[in-house]
LOTILO-509740 format. One record per residue (C-alpha): residue number from 1; residue in three letters; x, y, z. Coordinates in pm, whole numbers. Example, Ala and Ser with C-alpha at 12.3 -4.5 7.8 and 13.67 -1.06 7.14 Angstrom:
// LOTILO-509740
<node 1, 'ala', <1230, -450, 780>>
<node 2, 'ser', <1367, -106, 714>>
//
This chain:
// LOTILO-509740
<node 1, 'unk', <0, 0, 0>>
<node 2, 'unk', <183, 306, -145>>
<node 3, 'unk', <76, 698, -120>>
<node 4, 'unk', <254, 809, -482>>
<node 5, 'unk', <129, 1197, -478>>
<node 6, 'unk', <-117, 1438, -611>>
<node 7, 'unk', <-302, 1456, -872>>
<node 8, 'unk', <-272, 1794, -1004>>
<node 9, 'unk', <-529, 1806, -1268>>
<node 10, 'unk', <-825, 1744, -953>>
<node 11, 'unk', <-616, 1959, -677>>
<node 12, 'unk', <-800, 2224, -531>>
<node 13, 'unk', <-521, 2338, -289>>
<node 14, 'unk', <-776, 2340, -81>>
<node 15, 'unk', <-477, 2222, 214>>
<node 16, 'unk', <-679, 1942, 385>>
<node 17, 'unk', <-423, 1697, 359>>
<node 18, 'unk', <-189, 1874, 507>>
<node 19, 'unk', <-396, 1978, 806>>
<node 20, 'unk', <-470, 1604, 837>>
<node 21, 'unk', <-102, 1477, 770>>
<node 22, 'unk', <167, 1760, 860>>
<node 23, 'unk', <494, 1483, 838>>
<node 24, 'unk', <402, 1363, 519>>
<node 25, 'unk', <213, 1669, 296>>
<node 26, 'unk', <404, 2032, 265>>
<node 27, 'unk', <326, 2375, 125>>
<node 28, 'unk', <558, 2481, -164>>
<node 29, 'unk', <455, 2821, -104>>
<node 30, 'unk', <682, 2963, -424>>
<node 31, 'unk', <501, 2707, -679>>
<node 32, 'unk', <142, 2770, -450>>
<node 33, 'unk', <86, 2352, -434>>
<node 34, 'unk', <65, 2083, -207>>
<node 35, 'unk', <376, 1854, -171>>
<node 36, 'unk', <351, 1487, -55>>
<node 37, 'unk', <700, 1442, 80>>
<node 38, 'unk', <769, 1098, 205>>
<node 39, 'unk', <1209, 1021, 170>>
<node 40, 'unk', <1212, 799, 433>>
<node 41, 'unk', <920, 586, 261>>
<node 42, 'unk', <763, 579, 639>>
<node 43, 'unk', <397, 619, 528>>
<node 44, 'unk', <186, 445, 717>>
<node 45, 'unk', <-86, 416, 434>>
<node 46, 'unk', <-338, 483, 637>>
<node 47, 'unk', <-527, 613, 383>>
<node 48, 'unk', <-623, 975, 597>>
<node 49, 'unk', <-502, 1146, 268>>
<node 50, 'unk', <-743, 979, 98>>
<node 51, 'unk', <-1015, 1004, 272>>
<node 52, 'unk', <-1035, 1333, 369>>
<node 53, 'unk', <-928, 1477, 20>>
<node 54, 'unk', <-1272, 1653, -125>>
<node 55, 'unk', <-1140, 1617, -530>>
<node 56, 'unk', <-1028, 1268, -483>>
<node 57, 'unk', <-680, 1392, -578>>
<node 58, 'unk', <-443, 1168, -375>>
<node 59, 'unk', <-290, 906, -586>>
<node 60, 'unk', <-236, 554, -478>>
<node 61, 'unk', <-150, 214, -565>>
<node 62, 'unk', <-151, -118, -379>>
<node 63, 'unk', <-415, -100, -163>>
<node 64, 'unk', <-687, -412, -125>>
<node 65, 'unk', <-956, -271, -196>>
<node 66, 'unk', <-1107, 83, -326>>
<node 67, 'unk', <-1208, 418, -101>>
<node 68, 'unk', <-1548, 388, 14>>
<node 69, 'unk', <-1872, 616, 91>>
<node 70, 'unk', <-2235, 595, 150>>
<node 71, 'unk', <-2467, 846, 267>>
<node 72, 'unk', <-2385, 987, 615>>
<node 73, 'unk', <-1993, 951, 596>>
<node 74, 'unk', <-1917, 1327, 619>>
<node 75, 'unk', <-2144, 1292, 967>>
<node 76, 'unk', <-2143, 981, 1153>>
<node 77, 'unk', <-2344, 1164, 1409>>
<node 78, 'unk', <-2624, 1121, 1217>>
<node 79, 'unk', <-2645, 755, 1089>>
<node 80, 'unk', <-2728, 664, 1461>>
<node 81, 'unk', <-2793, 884, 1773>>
<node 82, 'unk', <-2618, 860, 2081>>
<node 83, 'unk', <-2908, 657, 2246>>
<node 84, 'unk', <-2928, 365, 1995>>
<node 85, 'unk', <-2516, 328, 1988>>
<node 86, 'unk', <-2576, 320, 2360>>
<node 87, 'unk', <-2849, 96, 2409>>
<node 88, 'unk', <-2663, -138, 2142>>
<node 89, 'unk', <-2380, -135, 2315>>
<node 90, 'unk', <-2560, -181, 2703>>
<node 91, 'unk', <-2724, -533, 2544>>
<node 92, 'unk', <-2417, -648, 2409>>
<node 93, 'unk', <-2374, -937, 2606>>
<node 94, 'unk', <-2168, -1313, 2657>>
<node 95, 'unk', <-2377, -1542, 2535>>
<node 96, 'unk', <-2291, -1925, 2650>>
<node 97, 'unk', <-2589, -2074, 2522>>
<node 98, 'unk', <-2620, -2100, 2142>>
<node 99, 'unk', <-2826, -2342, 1888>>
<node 100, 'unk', <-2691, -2604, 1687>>
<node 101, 'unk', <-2775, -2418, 1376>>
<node 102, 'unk', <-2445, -2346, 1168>>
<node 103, 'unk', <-2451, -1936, 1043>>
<node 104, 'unk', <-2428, -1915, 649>>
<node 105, 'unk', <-2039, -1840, 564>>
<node 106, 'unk', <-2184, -1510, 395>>
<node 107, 'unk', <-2267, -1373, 739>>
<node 108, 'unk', <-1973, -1509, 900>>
<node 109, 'unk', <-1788, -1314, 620>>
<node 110, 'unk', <-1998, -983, 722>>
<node 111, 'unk', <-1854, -1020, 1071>>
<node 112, 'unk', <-1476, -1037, 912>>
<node 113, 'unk', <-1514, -760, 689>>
<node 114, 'unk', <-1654, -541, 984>>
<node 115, 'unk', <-1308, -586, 1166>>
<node 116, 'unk', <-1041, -569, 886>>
<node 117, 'unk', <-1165, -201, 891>>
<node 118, 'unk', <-1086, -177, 1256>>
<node 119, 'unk', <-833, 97, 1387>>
<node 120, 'unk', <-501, -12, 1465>>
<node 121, 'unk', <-185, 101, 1635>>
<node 122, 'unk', <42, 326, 1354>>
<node 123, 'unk', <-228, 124, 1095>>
<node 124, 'unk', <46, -162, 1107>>
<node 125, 'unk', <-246, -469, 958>>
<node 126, 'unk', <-55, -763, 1106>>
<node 127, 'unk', <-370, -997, 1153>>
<node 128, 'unk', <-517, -1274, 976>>
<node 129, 'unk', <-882, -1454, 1088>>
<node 130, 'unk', <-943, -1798, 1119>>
<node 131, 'unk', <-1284, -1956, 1137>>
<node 132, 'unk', <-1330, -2287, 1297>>
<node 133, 'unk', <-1643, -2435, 1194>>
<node 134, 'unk', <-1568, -2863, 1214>>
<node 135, 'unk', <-1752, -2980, 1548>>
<node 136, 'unk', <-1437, -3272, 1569>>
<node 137, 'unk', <-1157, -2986, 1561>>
<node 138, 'unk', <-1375, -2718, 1785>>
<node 139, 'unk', <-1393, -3007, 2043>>
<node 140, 'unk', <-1038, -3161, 2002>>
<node 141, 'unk', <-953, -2823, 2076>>
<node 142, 'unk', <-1173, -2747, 2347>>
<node 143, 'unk', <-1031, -3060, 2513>>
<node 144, 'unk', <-673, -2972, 2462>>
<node 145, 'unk', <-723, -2618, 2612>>
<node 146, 'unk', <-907, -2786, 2916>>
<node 147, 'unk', <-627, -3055, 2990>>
<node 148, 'unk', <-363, -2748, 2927>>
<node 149, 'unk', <-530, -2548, 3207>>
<node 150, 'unk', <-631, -2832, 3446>>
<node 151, 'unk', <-280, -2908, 3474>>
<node 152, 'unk', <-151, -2605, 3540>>
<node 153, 'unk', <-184, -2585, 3913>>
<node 154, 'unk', <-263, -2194, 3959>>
<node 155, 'unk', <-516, -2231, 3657>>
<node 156, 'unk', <-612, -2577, 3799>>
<node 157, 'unk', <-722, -2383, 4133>>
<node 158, 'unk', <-925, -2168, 3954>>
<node 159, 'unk', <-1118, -2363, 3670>>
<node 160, 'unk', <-1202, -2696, 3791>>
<node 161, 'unk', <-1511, -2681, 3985>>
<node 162, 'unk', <-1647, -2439, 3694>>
<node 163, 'unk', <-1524, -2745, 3465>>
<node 164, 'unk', <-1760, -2991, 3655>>
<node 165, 'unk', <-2014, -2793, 3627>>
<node 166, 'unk', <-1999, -2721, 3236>>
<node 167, 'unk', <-1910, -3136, 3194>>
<node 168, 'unk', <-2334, -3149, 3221>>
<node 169, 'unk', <-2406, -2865, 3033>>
<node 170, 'unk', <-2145, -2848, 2738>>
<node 171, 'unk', <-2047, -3142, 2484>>
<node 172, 'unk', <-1685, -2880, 2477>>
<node 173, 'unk', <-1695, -2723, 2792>>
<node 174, 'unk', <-1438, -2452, 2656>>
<node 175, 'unk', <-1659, -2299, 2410>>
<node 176, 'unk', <-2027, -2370, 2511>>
<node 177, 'unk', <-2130, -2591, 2254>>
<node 178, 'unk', <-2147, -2269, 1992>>
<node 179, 'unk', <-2086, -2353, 1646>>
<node 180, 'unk', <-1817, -2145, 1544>>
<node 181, 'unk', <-1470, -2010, 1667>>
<node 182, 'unk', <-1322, -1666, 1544>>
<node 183, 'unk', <-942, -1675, 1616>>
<node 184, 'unk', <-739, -1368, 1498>>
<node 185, 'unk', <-398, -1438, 1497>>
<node 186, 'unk', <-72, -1182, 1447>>
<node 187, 'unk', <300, -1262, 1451>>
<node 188, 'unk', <342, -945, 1650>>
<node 189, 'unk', <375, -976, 2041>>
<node 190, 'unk', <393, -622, 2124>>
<node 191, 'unk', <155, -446, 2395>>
<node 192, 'unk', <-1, -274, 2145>>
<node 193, 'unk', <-85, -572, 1940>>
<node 194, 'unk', <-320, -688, 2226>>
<node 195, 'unk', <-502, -359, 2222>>
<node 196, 'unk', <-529, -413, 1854>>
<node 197, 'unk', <-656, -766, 1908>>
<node 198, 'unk', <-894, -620, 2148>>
<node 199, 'unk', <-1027, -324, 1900>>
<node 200, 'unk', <-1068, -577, 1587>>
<node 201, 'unk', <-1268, -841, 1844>>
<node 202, 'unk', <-1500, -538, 1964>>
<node 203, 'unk', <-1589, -432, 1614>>
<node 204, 'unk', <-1616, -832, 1542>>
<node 205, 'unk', <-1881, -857, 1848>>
<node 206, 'unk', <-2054, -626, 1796>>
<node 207, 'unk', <-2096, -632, 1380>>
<node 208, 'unk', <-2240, -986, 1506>>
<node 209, 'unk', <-2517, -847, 1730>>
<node 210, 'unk', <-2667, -637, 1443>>
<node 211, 'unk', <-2692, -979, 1238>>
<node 212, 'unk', <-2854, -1135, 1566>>
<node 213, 'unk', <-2570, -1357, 1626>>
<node 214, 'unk', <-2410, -1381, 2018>>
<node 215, 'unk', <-2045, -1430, 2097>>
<node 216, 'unk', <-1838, -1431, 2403>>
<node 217, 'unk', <-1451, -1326, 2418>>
<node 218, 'unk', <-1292, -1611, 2469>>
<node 219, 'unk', <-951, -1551, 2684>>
<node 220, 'unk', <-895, -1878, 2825>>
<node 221, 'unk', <-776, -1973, 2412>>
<node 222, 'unk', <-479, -1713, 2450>>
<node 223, 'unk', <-382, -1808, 2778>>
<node 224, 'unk', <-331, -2108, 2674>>
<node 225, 'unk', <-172, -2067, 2343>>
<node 226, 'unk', <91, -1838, 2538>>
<node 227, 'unk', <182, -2136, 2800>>
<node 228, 'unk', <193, -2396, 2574>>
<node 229, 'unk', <284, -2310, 2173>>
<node 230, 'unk', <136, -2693, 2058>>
<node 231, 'unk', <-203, -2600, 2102>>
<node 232, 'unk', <-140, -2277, 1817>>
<node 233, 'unk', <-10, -2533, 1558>>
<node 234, 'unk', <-348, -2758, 1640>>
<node 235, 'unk', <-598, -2472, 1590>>
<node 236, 'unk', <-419, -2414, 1240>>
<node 237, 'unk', <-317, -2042, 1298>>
<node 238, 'unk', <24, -1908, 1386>>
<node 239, 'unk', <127, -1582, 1553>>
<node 240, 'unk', <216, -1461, 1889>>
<node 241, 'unk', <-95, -1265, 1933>>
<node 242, 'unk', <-465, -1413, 1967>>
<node 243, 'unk', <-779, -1300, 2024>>
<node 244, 'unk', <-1079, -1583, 1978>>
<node 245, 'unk', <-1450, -1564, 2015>>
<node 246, 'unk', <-1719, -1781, 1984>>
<node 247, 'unk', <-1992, -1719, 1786>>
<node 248, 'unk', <-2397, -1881, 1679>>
<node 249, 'unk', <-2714, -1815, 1709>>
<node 250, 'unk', <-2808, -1744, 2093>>
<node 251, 'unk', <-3041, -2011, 2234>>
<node 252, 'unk', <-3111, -1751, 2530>>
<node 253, 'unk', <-3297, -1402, 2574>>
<node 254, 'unk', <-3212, -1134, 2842>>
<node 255, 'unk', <-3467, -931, 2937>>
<node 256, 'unk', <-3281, -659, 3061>>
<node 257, 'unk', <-2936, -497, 3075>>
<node 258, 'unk', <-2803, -614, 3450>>
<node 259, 'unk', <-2689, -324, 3665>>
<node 260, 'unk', <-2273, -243, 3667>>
<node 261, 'unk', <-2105, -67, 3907>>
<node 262, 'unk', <-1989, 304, 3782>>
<node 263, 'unk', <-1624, 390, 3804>>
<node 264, 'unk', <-1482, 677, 3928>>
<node 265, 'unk', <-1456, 987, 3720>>
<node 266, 'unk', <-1153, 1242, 3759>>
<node 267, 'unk', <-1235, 1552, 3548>>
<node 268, 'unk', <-872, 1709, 3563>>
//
C-alpha cells in the first residue's frame, strides 16, 4: 500500500491533507501547491489522505480494496444517535448458550469484513482470521485447552469446579457448545498488538449483534496458546498474538441490561 502523490489536474489546494497529515504533505509556497513528501518511505498508508481529500486527488496504488462512501460519511453523528449506539452497546452481552444451527459463511464473512476495517496502532495490519467451523476440531480443541489449564496448578485452582459444572451442560466445555470459533492471529507480540486484538474483536462482536448472532470473548484460548505453543499449531493459525471468540445463534434471551457498578470519574 503506497501513497505516490497528487493529482494535479483534480487539486483544489484546498490544504486538507496537510492539516490532516503535517509529516508527510508540505506547502511549496513559491510554486502555491501541495507537496507529498515521504524520503524515508515511512507512510503508514493509512489512507487519511485519501479520505479526507474533497477532489479525490491523492494518488495511490496497492491497496486491497477501493475508497469507500455511502450516505452519512461526512457525519457519523447522524447515521445513529447517541441513544441507539448506547443501548446497542448496554445489550451487548456473553452469550454461552447457542443453537446447533451453523450461520451461512456469507454472514460469518460480514462479521470479518466489519473488523479488517478496525483501527489499529500506527495502521500496522498484522492480523489474519481464522474460522473454525468442524464440530471434531472445535472439540479436540476445546479438550486440549481444558487438559492445558487443568494441569496447570494456579489455573487448575481456579477452573475446575467451573469445569464440573460445564461437563453437564457443554459437549466442549471450553466454548459452550457454539458452532463457530473466530481466532485472529498476528505474529506481533507487542503491547499494542493486544489492544489491537482487542479493538478488531469489539468491532467483530458487535458487527455480530446487528446480524442477531451472540459471541463471548474467549480468553482462556490465549492463555493457553501463550503457555503452551502446541495447542497454536493444532488450531491451524500461527502468531504470537490471539484474540478468539465464539460465535452462533443465541439459544437464550435477556430481558434486561443487569446493573454495573460506575467507576470513578476524575475531570482534571
Amino acid at each position: 500500500m503506497t501513497i505516490l502523490g497528487i493529482d494535479y489536474d483534480k487539486c483544489i489546494n484546498c490544504k486538507l491533507c496537510i492539516k490532516e497529515c503535517v509529516t508527510r504533505f508540505i506547502e511549496d509556497k513559491e510554486e502555491d501547491k501541495v507537496l507529498f513528501h515521504d524520503p524515508t518511505g515511512s507512510c503508514s498508508s493509512c489512507g487519511h489522505c485519501i479520505a479526507v481529500c474533497p477532489e479525490d486527488a491523492i494518488l495511490y496504488e496497492g491497496f486491497k480494496d477501493e475508497p469507500y462512501t455511502f450516505e452519512g460519511v461526512k457525519n457519523p453523528e447522524t447515521i445513529a444517535s447517541y441513544e441507539t449506539v448506547y443501548n446497542l452497546l448496554r445489550a451487548n452481552r456473553s452469550i454461552r448458550h447457542y443453537k446447533k444451527d451453523k450461520v451461512p459463511e456469507d454472514v460469518l464473512k460480514k462479521v470479518i469484513d466489519a473488523m479488517q476495517y478496525a483501527p489499529t496502532g500506527a495502521n500496522v495490519r498484522s492480523e489474519n482470521f481464522a474460522i473454525i467451523s468442524d464440530e471434531k476440531k472445535i472439540k479436540a480443541l476445546s479438550d486440549a485447552i481444558m487438559e492445558e489449564l487443568l494441569n496447570n496448578p494456579a489455573t487448575k485452582s481456579r477452573y475446575q469446579e467451573s469445569f464440573k459444572v460445564k461437563k453437564d451442560l457443554y459437549t466442549n466445555q471450553i466454548y459452550f457448545d457454539a458452532p463457530h470459533v473466530i481466532i485472529v492471529f498476528s505474529t506481533q507480540g507487542s503491547t499494542m498488538e493486544m489492544v489491537n486484538m482487542g479493538i478488531l474483536v469489539t468491532y467483530g462482536r458487535i458487527a455480530a449483534q446487528s446480524l442477531g448472532l451472540g459471541t463471548c470473548w474467549h480468553g482462556l484460548t490465549s492463555m493457553a496458546f501463550e503457555s503452551n505453543r502446541k495447542l497454536v499449531k493444532l488450531a491451524g493459525v500461527r502468531g504470537r498474538s490471539f484474540g478468539v471468540f465464539t460465535i452462533g445463534y443465541p439459544d437464550i434471551t435477556f430481558q434486561r441490561c443487569p446493573p454495573r457498578p460506575h467507576k470513578r470519574i476524575k475531570m482534571l
